[in-house]
C-alpha positions in Angstrom: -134.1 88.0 191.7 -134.7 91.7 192.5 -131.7 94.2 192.7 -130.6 95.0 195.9 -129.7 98.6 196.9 -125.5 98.9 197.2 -124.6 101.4 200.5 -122.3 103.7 199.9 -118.2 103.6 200.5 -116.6 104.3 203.1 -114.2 107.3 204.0 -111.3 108.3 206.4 -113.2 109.0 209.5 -116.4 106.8 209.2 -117.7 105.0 212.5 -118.3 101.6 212.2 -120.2 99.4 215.1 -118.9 95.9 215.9 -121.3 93.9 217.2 -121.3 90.3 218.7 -124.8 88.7 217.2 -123.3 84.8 217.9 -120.9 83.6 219.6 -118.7 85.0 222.2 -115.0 86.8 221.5 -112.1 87.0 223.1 -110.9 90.5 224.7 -107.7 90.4 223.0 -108.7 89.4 219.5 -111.2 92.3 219.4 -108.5 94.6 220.7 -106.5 93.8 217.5 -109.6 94.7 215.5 -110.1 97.7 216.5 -106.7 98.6 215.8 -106.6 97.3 212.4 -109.9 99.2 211.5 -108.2 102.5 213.6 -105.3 102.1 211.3 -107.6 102.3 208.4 -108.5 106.0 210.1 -112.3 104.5 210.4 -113.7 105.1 213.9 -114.5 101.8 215.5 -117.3 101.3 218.7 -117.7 98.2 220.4 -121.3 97.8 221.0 -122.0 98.0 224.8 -122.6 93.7 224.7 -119.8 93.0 222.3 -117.7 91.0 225.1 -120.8 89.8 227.0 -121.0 85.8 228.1 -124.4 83.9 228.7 -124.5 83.3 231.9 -125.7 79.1 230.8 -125.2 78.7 227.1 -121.7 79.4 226.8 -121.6 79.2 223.2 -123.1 82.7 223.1 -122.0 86.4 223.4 -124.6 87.3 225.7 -128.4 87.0 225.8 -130.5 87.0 222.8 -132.1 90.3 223.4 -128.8 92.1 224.1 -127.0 90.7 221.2 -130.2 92.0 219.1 -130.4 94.9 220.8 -126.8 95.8 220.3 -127.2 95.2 216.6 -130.6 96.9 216.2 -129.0 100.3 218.1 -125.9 100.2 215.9 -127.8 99.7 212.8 -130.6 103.0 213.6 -127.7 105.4 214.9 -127.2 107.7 212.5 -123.8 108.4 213.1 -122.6 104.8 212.4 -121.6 104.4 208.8 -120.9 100.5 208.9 -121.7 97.4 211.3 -119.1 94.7 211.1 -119.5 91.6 213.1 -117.1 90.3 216.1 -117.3 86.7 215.3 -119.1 83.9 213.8 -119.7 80.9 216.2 -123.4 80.3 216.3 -126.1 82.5 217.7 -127.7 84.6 215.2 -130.8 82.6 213.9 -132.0 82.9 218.0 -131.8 86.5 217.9 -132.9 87.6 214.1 -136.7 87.3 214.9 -136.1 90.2 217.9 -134.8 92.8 215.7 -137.2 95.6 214.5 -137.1 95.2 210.7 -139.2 98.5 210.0 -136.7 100.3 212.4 -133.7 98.9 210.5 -135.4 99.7 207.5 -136.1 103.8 208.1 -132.9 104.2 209.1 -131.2 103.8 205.8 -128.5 101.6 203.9 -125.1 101.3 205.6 -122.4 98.5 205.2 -123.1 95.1 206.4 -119.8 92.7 207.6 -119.9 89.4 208.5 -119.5 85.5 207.6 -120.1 82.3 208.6 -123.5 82.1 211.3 -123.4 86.0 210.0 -125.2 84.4 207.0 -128.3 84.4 208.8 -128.5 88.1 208.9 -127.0 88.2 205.5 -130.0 86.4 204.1 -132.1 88.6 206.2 -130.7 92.0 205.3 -131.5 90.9 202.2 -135.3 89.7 202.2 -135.8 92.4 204.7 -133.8 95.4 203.8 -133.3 94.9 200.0 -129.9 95.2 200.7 -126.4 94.5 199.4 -124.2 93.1 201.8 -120.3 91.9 202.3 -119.3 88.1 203.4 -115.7 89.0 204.8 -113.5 88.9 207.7 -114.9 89.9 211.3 -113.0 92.1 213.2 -112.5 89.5 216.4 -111.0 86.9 214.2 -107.7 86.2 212.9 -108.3 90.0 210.8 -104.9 91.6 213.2 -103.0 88.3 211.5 -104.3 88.3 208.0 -102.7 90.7 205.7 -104.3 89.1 202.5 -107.8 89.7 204.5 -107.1 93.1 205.6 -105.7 94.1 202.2 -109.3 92.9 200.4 -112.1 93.9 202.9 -109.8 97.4 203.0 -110.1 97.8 199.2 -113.6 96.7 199.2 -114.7 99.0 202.0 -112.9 102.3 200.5 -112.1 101.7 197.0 -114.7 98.6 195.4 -113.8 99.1 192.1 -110.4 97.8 192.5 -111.3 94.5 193.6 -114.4 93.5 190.7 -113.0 90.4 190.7 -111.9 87.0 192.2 -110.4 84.1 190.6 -110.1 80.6 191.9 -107.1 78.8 192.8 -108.2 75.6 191.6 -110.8 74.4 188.9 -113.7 74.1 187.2 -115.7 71.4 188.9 -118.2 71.9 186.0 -117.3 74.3 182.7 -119.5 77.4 181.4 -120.2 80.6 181.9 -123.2 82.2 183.7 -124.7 85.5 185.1 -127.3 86.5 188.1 -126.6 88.2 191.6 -124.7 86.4 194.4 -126.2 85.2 197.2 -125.0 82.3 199.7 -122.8 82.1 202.2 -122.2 79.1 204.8 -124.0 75.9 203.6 -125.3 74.5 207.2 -126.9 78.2 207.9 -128.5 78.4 204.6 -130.0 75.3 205.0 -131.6 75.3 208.1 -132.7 79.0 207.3 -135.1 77.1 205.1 -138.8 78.1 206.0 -138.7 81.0 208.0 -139.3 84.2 207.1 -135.9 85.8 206.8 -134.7 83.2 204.0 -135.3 84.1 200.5 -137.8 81.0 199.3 -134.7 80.0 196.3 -131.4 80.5 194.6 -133.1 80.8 191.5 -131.5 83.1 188.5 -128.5 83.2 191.6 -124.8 82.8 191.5 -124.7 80.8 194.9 -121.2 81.8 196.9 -121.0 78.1 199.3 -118.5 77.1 202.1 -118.5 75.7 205.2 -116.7 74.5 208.3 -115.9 71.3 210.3 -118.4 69.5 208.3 -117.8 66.0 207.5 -118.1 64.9 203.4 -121.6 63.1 204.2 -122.7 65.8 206.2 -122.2 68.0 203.3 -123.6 65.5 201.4 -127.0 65.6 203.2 -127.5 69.4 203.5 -126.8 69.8 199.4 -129.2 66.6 199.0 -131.7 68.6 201.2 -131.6 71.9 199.1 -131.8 69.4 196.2 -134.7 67.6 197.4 -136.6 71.3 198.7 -136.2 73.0 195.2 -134.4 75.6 196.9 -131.5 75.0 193.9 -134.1 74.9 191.3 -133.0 77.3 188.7 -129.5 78.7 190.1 -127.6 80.1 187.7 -124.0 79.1 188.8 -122.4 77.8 191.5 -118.9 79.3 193.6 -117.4 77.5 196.2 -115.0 78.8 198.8 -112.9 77.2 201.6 -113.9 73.9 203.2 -112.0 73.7 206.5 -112.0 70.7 208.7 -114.8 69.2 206.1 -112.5 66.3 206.0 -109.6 65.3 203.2 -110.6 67.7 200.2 -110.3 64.9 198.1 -112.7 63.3 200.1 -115.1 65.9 200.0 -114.9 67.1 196.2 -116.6 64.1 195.0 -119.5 65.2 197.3 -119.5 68.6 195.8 -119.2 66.8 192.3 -122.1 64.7 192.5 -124.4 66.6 194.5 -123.9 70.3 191.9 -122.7 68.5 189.2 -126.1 67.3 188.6 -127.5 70.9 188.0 -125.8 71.6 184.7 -124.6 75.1 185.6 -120.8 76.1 185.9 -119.1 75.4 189.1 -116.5 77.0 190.3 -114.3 75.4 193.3 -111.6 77.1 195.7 -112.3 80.8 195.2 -111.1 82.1 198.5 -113.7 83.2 200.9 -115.3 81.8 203.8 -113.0 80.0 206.6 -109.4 80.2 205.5 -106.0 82.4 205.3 -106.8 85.4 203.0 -109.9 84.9 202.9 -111.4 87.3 200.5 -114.4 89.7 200.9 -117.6 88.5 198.4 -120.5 90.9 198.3 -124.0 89.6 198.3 -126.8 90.7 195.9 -124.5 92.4 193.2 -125.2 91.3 189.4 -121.7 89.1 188.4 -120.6 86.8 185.9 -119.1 83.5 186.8 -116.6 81.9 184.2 -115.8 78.2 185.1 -113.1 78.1 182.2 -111.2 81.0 183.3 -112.0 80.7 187.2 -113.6 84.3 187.7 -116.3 85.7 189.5 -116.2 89.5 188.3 -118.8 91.9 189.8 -121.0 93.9 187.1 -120.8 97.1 189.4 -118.3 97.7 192.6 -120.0 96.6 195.8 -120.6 99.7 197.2 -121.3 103.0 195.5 
């Protein structure tokens, strides 16, 4: 797995876009946002379609070529420092193939925040743009709320050294130690990803970061039995799992997760904190880590961003 390029930190002062690539936000939670991010003395812009509604699919923040449009803009102004996303919902694997990749690509590293459907563009800022990136909070979501959240993606945006590593509330579901650069994000996305061109081809040499949301244990079941049955977890190197919510009864659902990773015979983390949950914590993608199942650590070789 190649190394990724890390953007650089933040400062007092930097503009950062939000942008609405899924689904659509409400007014009020994006208001709160801003004001976080304002507190932080960053700059924020709400890209012109941020608070857009398609006119027939409701499910999404506007049409597919403003919602690509509005990222694309963002990404290849110069004066923006960092694109965060609104909200997750679903939305951005109709837009990803409208973006300008060579366009994104002159105009230079910059920070990357999103989760959930964001892992579409995760996994494409990736293949695409050889470029770390940062699963964490969205600035429409419960962010205003979430001091735990706002405390993390804060320290990770301005000061990544202090936050090399996570540990897990729970334990190991499989014991070891491992190494290789993160990748991952939410199951469902990564697995219908599969086949196109903005989905790296395997996890292999990879410490895969998985969660999801409102996904019942056999559904979970047959999206890890498909990356199974693909290859496409042929060779991981480790395996971190984050929250789980409304995937049913987690004692329900961790036998799926048992049987369907246990398998692999790499160490598997469970409950480390990011993804769909209170606090959730802010995991970058394509950094060189080590993940210690005894002790319940992911710890980054290097800070996120430079």
């Amino acid at each position: 797995m190649k190394d990724l390029v890390r953007p650089a930190r933040l400062a007092p002062g930097a503009r950062v876009a939000v942008v609405a690539p899924s689904g659509p936000v409400a007014e009020e939670r994006l208001q709160a946002g801003l004001d976080v991010l304002r507190g932080w003395d960053l700059d924020p812009r709400a890209a012109p379609h941020v608070l857009d509604r398609h006119g027939t699919l409701g499910h999404l923040a506007g049409t597919d070529a403003d919602r690509a449009a509005d990222l694309q803009r963002a990404w290849c102004d110069p004066a923006v420092d960092a694109v965060i996303c609104a909200r997750g919902g679903y939305g951005a694997q109709r837009m990803v193939d409208l973006l300008d990749w060579d366009a994104m690509r002159a105009a230079g590293p910059k920070v990357f925040v999103g989760f959930s459907d964001a892992t579409t563009l995760h996994e494409a800022f990736a293949v695409r743009l050889g470029l770390v990136t940062l699963y964490g909070p969205v600035a429409g979501g419960d962010l205003a709320k979430d001091a735990r959240a706002q405390d993390h993606l804060k320290a990770t945006l301005f000061a990544p050294e202090t936050v090399r590593t996570l540990t897990s509330s729970g334990i190991g579901l499989a014991p070891g130690r491992a190494r290789g650069v993160t990748l991952g994000g939410c199951l469902t996305l990564l697995a219908t990803g599969q086949g196109t061109p903005h989905t790296r081809p395997g996890a292999r040499g990879g410490l895969l970061l998985l969660e999801d949301v409102g996904e019942q244990p056999y559904r979970v079941d047959r999206t890890l039995t498909h990356l199974l049955r693909t290859g496409w977890l042929d060779g991981v190197a480790g395996v971190a799992l984050g929250s789980w919510d409304r995937c049913g009864p987690y004692e329900h659902l961790r036998p799926v997760l048992a049987d369907r990773l246990g398998g692999l015979g790499v160490p598997v983390v469970e409950e480390l904190g990011f993804g769909h949950c209170e606090g959730a914590l802010t995991v970058p993608f394509g950094v060189h880590a080590e993940l210690d199942a005894d002790a319940g650590t992911l710890t980054l070789d290097e800070p996120a961003l430079r």
